[in-house]
BAFI-3210 file (N, C-alpha, C; in Angstrom, 3 decimals, decimal comma, padded with zeros to 6 digits):
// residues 259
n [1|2|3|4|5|6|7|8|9|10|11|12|13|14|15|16|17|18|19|20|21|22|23|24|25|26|27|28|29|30|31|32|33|34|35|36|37|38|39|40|41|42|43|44|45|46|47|48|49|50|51|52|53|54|55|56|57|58|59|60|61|62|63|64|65|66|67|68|69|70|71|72|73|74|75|76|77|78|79|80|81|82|83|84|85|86|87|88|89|90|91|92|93|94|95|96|97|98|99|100|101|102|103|104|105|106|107|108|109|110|111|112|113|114|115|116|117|118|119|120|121|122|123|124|125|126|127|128|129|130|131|132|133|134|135|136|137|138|139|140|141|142|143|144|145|146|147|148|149|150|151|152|153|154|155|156|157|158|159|160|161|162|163|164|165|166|167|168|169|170|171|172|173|174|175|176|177|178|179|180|181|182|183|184|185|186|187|188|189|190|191|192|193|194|195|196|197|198|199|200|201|202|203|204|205|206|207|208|209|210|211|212|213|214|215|216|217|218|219|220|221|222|223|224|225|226|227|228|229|230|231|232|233|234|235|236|237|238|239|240|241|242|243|244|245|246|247|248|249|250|251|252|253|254|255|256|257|258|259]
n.u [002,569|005,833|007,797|010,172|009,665|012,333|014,322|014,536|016,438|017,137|015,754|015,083|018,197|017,155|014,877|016,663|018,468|016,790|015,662|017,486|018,242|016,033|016,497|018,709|019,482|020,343|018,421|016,214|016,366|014,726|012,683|010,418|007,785|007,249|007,174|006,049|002,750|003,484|002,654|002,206|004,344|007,223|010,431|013,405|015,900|018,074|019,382|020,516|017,936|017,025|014,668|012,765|014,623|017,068|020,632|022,070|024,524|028,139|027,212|026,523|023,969|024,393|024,865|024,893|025,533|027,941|029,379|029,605|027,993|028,119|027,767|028,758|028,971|026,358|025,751|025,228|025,241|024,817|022,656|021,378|021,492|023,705|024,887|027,786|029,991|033,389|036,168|036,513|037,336|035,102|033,278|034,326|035,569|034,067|032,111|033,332|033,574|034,998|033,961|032,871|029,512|026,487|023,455|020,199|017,032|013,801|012,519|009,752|007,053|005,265|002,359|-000,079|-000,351|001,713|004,924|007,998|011,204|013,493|016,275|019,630|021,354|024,166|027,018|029,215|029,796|029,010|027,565|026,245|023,877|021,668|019,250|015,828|013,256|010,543|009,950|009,351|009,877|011,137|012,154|011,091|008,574|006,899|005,700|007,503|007,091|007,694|008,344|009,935|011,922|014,897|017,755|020,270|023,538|025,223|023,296|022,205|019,912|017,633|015,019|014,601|011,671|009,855|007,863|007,720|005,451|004,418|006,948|007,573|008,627|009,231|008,564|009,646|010,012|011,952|012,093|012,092|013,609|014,403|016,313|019,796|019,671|021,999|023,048|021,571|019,471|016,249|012,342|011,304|008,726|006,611|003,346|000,701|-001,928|-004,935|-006,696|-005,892|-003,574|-000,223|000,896|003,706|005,730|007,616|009,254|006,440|005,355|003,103|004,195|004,432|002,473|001,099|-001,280|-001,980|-002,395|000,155|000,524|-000,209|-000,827|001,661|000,165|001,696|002,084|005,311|008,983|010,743|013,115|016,876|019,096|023,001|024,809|027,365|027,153|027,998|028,819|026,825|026,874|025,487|023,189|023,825|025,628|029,275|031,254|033,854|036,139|036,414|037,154|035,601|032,175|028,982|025,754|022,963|020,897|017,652|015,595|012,545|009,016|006,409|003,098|000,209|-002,604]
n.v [005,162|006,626|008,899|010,356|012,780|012,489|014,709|017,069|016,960|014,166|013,155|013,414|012,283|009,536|008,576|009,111|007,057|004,439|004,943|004,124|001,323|000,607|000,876|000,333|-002,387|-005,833|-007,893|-010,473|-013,666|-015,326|-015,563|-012,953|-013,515|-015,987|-016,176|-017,027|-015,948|-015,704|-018,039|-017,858|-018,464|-019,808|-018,802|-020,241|-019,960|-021,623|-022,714|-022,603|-022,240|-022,761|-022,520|-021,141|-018,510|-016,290|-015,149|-012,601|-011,489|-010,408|-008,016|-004,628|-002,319|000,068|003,587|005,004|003,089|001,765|-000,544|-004,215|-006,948|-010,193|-013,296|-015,275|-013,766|-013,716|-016,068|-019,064|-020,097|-022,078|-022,184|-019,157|-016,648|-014,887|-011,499|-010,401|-007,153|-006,291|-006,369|-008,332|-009,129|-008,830|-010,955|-009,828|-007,964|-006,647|-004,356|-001,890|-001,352|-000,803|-002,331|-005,578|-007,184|-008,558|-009,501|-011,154|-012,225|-013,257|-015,931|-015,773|-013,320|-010,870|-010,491|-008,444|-008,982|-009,715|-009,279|-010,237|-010,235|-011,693|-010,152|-008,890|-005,893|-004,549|-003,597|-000,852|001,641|004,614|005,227|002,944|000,713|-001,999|-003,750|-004,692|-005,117|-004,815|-005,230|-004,044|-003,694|-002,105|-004,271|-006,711|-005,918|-004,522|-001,234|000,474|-000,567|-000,324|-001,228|-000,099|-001,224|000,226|-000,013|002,622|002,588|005,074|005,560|003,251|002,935|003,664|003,281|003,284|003,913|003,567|003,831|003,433|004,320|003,488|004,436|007,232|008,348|009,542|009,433|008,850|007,995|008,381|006,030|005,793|003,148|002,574|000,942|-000,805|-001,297|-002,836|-004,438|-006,677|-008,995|-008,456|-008,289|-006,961|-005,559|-005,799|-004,665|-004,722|-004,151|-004,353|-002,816|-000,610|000,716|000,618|-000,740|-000,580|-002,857|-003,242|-005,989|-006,989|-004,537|-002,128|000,793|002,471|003,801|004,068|005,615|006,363|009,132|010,797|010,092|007,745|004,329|001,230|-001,107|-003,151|-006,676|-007,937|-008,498|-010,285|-008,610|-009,007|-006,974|-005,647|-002,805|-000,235|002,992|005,877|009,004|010,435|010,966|013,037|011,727|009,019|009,641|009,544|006,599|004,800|002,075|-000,091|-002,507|-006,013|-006,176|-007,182|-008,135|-010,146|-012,848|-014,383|-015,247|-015,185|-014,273|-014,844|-013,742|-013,969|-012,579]
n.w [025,952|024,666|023,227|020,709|018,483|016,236|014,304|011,649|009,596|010,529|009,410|006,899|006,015|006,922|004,904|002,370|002,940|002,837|000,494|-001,442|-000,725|-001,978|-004,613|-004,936|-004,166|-004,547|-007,303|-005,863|-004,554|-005,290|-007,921|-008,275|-009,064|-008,424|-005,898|-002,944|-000,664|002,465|004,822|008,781|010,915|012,966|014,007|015,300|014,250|014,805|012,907|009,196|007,561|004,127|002,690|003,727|003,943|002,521|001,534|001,351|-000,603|-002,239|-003,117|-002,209|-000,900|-001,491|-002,218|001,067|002,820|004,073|003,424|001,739|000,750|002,354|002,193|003,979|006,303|007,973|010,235|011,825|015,508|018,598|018,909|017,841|015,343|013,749|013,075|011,723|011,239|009,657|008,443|006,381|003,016|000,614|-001,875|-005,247|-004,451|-002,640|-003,806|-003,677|-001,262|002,229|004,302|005,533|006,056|006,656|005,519|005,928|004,681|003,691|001,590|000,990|000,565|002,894|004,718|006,122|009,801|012,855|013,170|014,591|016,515|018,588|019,576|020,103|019,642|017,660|019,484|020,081|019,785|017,534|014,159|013,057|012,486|013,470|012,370|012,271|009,934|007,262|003,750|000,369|-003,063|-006,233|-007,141|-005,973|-008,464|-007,178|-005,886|-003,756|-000,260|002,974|006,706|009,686|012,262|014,284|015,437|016,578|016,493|018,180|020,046|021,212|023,401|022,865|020,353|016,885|014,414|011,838|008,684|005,357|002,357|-001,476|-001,532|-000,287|002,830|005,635|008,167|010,633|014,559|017,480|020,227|023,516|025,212|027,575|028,247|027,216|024,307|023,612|025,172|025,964|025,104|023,669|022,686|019,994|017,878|015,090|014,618|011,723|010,603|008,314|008,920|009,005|011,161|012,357|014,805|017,043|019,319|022,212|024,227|024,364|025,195|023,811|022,507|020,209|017,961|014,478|012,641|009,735|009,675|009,219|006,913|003,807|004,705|004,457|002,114|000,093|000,263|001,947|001,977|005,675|006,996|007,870|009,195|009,311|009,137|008,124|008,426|005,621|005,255|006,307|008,919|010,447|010,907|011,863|013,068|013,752|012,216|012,932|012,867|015,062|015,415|014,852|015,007|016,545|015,759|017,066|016,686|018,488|017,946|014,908|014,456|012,740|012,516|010,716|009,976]
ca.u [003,562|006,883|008,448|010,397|010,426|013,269|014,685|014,623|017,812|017,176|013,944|016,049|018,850|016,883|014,514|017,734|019,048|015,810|015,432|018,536|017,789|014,719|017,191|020,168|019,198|020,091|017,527|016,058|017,269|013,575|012,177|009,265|006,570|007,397|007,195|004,267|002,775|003,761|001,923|002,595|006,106|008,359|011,839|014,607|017,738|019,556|020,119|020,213|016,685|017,152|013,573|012,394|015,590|018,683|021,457|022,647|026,262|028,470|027,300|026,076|022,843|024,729|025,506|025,362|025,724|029,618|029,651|029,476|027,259|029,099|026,513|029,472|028,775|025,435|025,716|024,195|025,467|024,399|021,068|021,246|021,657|024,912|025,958|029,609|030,728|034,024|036,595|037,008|036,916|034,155|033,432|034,250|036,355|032,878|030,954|034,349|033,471|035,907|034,004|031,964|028,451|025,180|021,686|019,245|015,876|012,622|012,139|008,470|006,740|004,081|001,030|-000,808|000,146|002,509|006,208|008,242|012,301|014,150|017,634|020,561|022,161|025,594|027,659|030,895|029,011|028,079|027,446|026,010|022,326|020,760|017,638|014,446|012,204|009,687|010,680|009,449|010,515|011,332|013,182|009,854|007,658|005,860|005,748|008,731|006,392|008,755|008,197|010,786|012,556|016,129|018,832|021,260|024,464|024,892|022,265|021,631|019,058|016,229|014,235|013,876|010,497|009,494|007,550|007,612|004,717|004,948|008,465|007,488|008,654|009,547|007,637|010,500|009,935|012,422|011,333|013,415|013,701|014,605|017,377|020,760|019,654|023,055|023,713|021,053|017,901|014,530|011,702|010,606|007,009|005,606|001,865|000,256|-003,372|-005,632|-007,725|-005,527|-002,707|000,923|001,874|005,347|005,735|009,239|008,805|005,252|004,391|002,838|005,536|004,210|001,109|000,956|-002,809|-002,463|-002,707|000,833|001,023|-000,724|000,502|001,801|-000,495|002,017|003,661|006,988|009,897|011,492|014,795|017,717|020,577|023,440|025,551|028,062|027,009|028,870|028,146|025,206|027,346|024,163|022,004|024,249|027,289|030,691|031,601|035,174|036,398|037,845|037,158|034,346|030,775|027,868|024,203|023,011|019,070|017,354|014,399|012,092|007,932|005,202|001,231|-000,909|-003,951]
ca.v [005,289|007,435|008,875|011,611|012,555|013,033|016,321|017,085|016,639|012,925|012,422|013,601|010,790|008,280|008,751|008,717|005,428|003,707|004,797|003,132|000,034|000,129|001,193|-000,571|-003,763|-006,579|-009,400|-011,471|-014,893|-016,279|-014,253|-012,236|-013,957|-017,205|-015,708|-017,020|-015,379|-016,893|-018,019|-017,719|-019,494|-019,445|-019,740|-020,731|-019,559|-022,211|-023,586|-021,432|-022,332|-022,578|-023,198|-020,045|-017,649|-016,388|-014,835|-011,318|-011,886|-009,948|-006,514|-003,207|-001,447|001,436|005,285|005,396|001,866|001,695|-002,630|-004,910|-008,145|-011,425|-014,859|-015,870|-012,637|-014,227|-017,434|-019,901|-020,928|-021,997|-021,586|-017,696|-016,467|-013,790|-011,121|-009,801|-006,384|-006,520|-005,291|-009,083|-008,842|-009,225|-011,107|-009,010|-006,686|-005,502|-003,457|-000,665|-000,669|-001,002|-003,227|-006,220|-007,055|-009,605|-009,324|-011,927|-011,779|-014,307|-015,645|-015,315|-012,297|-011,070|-009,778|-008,211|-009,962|-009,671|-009,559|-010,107|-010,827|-011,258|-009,319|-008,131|-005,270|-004,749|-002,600|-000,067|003,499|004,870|004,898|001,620|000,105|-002,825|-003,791|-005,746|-004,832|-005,473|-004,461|-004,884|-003,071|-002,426|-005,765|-007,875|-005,852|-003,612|-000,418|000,670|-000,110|-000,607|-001,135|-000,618|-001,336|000,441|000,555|003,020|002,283|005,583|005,756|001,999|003,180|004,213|002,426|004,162|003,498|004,343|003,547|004,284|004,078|003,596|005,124|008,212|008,225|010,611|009,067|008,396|008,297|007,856|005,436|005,392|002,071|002,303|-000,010|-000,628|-003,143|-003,386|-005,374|-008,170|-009,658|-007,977|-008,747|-006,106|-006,919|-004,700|-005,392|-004,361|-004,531|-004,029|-001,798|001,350|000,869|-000,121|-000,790|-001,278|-003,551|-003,521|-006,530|-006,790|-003,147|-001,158|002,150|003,796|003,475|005,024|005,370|006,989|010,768|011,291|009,463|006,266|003,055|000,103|-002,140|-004,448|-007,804|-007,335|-009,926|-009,936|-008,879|-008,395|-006,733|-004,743|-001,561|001,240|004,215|006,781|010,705|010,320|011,467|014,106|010,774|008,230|009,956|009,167|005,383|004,630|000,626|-000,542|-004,339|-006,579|-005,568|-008,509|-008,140|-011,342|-012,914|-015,544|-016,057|-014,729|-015,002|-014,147|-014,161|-013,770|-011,596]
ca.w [024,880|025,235|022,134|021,207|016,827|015,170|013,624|010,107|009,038|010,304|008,106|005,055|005,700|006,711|003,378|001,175|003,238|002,215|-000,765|-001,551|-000,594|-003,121|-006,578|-005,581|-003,832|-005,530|-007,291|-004,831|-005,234|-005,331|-008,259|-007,897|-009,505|-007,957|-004,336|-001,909|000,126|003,432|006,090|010,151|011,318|014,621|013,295|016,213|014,230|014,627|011,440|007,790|006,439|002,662|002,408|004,578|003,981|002,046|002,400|000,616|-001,095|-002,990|-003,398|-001,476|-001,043|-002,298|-001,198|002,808|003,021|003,623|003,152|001,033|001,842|002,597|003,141|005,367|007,486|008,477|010,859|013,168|016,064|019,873|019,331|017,924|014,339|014,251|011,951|011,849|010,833|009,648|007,483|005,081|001,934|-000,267|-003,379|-006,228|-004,072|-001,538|-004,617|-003,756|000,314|003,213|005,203|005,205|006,425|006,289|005,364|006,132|003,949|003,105|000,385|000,946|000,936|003,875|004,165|007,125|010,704|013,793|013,371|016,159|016,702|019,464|019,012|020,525|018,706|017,835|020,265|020,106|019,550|016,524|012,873|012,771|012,490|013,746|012,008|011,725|008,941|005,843|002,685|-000,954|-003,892|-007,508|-007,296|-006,446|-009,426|-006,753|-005,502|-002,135|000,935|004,144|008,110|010,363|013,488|013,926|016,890|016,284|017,701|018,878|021,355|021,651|024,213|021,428|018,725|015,456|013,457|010,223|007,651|003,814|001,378|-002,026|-001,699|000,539|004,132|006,429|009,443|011,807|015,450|018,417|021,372|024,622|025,512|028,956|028,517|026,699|023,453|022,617|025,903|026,062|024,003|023,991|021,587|019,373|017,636|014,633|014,112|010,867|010,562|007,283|009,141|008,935|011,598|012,417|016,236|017,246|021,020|022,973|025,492|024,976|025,598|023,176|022,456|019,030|016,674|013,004|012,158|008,461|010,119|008,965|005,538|003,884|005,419|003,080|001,995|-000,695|001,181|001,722|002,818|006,087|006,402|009,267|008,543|010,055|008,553|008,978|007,541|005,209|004,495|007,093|010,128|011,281|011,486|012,401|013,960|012,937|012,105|013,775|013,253|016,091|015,897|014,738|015,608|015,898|016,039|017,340|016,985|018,794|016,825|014,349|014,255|011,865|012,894|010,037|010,433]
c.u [004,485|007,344|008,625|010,831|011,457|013,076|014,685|015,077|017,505|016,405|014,646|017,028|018,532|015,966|015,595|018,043|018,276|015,722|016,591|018,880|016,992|015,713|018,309|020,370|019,157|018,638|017,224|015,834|016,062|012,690|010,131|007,611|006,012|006,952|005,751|004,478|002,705|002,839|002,949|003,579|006,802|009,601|013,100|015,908|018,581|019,862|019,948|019,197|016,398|015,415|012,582|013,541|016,587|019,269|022,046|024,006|026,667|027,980|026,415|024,692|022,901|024,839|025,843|025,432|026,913|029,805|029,259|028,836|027,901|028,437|027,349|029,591|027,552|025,633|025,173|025,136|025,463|023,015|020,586|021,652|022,642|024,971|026,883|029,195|031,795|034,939|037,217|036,630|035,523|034,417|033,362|034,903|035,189|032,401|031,999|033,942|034,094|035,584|032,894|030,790|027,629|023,827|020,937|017,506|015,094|012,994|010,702|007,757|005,500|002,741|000,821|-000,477|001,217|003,999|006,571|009,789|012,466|015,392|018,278|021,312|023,025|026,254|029,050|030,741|028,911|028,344|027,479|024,185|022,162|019,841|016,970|013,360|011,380|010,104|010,072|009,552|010,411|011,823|012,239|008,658|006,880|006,439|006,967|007,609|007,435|008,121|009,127|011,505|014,331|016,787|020,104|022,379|025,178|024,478|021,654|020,164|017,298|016,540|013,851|012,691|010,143|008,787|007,261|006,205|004,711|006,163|008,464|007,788|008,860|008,507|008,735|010,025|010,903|011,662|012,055|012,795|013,976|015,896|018,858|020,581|020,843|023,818|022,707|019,907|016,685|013,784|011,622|009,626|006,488|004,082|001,088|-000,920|-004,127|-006,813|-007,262|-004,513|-001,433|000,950|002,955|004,924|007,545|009,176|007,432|004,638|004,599|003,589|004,891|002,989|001,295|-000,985|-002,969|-002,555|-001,137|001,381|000,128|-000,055|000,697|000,503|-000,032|002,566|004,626|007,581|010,310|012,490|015,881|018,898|021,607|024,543|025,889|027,313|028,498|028,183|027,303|025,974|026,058|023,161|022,929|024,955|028,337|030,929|033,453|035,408|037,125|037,925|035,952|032,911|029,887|026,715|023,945|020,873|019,055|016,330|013,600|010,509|007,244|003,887|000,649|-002,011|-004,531]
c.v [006,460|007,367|010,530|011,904|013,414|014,233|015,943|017,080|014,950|012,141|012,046|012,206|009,564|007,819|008,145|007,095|004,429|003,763|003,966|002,272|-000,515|000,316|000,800|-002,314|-004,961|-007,507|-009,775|-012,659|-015,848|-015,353|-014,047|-012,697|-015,484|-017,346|-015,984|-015,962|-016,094|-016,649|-018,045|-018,870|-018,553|-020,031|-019,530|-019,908|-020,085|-023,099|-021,852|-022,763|-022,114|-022,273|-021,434|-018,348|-017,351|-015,533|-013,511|-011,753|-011,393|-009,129|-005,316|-002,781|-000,147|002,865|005,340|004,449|001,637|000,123|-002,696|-005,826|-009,461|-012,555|-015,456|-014,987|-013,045|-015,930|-017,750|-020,762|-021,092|-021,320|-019,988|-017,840|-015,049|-013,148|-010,240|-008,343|-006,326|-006,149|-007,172|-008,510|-009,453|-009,748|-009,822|-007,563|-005,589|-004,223|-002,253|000,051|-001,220|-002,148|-004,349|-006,687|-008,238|-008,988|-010,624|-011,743|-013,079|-014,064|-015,429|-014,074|-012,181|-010,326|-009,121|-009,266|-008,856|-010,112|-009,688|-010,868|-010,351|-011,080|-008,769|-007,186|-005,144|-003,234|-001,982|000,850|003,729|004,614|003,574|001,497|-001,069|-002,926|-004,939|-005,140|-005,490|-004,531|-005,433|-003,456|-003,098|-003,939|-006,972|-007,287|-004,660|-002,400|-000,322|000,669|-000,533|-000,244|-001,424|-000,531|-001,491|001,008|001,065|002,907|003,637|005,975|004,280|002,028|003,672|003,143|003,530|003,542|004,450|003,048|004,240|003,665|004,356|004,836|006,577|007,967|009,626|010,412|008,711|008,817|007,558|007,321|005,013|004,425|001,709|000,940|-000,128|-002,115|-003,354|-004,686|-006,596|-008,131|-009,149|-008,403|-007,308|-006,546|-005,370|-005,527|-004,373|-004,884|-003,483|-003,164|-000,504|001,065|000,006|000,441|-001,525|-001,887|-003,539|-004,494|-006,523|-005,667|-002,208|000,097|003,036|002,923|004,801|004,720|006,187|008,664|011,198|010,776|007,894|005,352|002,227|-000,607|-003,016|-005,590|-007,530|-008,716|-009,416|-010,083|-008,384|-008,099|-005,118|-003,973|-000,453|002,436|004,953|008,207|011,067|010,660|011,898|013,037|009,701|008,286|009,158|007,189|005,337|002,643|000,748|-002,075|-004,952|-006,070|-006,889|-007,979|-009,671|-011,693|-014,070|-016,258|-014,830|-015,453|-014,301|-014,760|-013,422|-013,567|-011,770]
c.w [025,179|023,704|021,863|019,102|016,745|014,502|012,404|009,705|008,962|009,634|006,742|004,973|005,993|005,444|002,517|001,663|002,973|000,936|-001,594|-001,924|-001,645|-004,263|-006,305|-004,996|-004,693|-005,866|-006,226|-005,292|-006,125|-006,618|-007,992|-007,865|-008,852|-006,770|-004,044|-001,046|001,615|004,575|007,923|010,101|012,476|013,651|014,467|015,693|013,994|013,904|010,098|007,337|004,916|002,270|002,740|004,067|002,967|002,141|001,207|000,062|-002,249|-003,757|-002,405|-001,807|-001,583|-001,763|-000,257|003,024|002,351|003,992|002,473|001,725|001,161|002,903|004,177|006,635|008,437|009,286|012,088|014,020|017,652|020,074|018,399|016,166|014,524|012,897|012,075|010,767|010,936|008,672|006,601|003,878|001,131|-001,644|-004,184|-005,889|-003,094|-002,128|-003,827|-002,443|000,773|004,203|004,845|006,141|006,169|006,370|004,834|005,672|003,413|001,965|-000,079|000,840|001,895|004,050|005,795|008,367|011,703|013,435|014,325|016,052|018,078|019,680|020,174|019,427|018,949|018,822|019,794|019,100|017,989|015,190|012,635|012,992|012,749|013,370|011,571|011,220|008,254|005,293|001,467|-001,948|-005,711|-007,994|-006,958|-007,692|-008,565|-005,782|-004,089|-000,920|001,800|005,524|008,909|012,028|013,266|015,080|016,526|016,960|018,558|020,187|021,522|022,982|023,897|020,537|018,019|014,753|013,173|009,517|006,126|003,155|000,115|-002,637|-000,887|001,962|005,232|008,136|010,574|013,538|016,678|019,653|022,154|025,297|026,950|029,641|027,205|025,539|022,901|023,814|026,522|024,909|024,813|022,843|021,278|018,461|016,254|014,273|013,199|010,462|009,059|007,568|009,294|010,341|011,795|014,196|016,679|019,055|021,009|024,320|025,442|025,344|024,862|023,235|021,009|018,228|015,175|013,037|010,617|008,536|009,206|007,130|005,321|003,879|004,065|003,344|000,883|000,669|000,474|002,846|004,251|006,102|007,796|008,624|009,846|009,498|008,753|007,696|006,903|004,849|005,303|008,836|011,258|011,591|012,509|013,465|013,275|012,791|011,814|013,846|013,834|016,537|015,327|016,154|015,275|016,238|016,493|017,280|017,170|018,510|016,270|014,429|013,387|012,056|011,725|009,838|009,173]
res [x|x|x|x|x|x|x|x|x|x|x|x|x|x|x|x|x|x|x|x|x|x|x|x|x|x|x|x|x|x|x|x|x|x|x|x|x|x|x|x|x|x|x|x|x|x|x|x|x|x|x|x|x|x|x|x|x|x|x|x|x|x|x|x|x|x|x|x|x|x|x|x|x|x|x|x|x|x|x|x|x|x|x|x|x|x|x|x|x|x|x|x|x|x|x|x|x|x|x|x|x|x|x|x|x|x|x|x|x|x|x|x|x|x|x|x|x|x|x|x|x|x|x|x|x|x|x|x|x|x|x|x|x|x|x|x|x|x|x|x|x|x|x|x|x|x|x|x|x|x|x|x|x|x|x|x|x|x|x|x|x|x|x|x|x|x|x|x|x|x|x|x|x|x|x|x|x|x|x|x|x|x|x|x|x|x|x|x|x|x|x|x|x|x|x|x|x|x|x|x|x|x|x|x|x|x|x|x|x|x|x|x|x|x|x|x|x|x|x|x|x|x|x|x|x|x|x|x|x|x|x|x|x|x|x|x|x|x|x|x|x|x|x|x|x|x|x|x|x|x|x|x|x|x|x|x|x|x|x]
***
């Protein structure tokens, strides 16, 4: 394993940028009570899965999250699932942000198991995120647990992981990747086990473990979710965010193994 943590400045804004997510995230479309808990699935991409998926639209995660979310920002096509950063407009005028964005999220929620996408992140340097996570919240009834996988555009050359427990985080750790994920497809894999750990994979090879030493792990299911966003105010984490053209993230499939 190779990893290098994060400074304390970047604990602080990535904390706030989560927390965020949990108190301003809209509803989820499927409500809460309704939600299975889902079992193992390979999903291709290349269609929108009503059944499996939906699609964020018309409003913001709120503070450092400078977009609005657009369901036409999210699309399928040639095999791959795409999402645009972009400066259209949003319904309702993009919740009073400049640019627009997609976020891709179950309607299931998950339990214990193997995540695993395989992603290209979006390129043309910084203040931007790439991400494949779990996430559940005030907005399904239970507590903020979160697991995540995050390519800053920045340093496209590092994986960020973190995890929060009910609503505490500060676990971030950088993992040099040894390659540029903003210029082809790698898998990334989190595996969350009910016996006390989280291990992240890049390609199949083990890169970071949490074992509870630094904080207690989640234990609610939580949906997954992909999404991609410029930052605002968050300079010292992100670095500056500069449009100079559409930005895509791109994914070629999604899996879940159920432990």
């Amino acid at each position: 394993m190779r990893s290098t943590t994060t400074h304390h400045q970047l604990r602080r804004w990535s904390l706030a940028g989560a927390l965020l997510v949990g108190l301003f995230a809209a509803p989820a479309l499927v409500p809460p009570a309704e939600a299975a808990i889902g079992g193992s699935f390979v999903d291709n991409l290349d269609r929108f899965d009503t059944a499996r998926w939906h699609k964020a639209d018309g409003w913001s995660n709120g503070g450092m999250f400078n977009a609005g979310w657009r369901a036409d920002h999210v699309w399928h096509n040639g095999g791959v699932m795409g999402i645009n950063l972009d400066t259209t407009s949003c319904p309702g005028g993009c919740s009073g942000k400049p640019y627009a964005s997609g976020e891709y999220r179950t309607n299931d929620l998950f339990s214990y198991g193997r995540y695993e996408v395989r992603m290209k992140a979006a390129s043309g340097g910084s203040g931007t995120v790439s991400s494949f996570f779990t996430y559940t919240g005030p907005s399904d009834g239970q507590p903020w647990d979160e697991i995540d996988v995050e390519i800053l555009g920045k340093n496209p050359r590092q994986m960020q992981t973190n995890y929060f427990t009910n609503g505490v985080g500060g676990h971030e750790t950088l993992i040099d990747l040894g390659f540029d994920a903003s210029a082809g497809y790698h898998s990334y894999a989190i595996e969350w086990w009910n016996r006390g750990t989280i291990n992240w994979f890049v390609d199949g090879r083990l890169v970071h473990q949490e074992n509870g030493s630094r904080g207690p792990l989640p234990t609610h299911p939580q949906r997954i979710m992909l999404n991609l966003w410029p930052g605002t105010g968050v300079d010292s984490w992100l670095g500056p965010f500069r449009y100079a053209g559409q930005r895509t993230a791109t994914y070629d499939w999604v899996k879940y193994t159920r432990y």
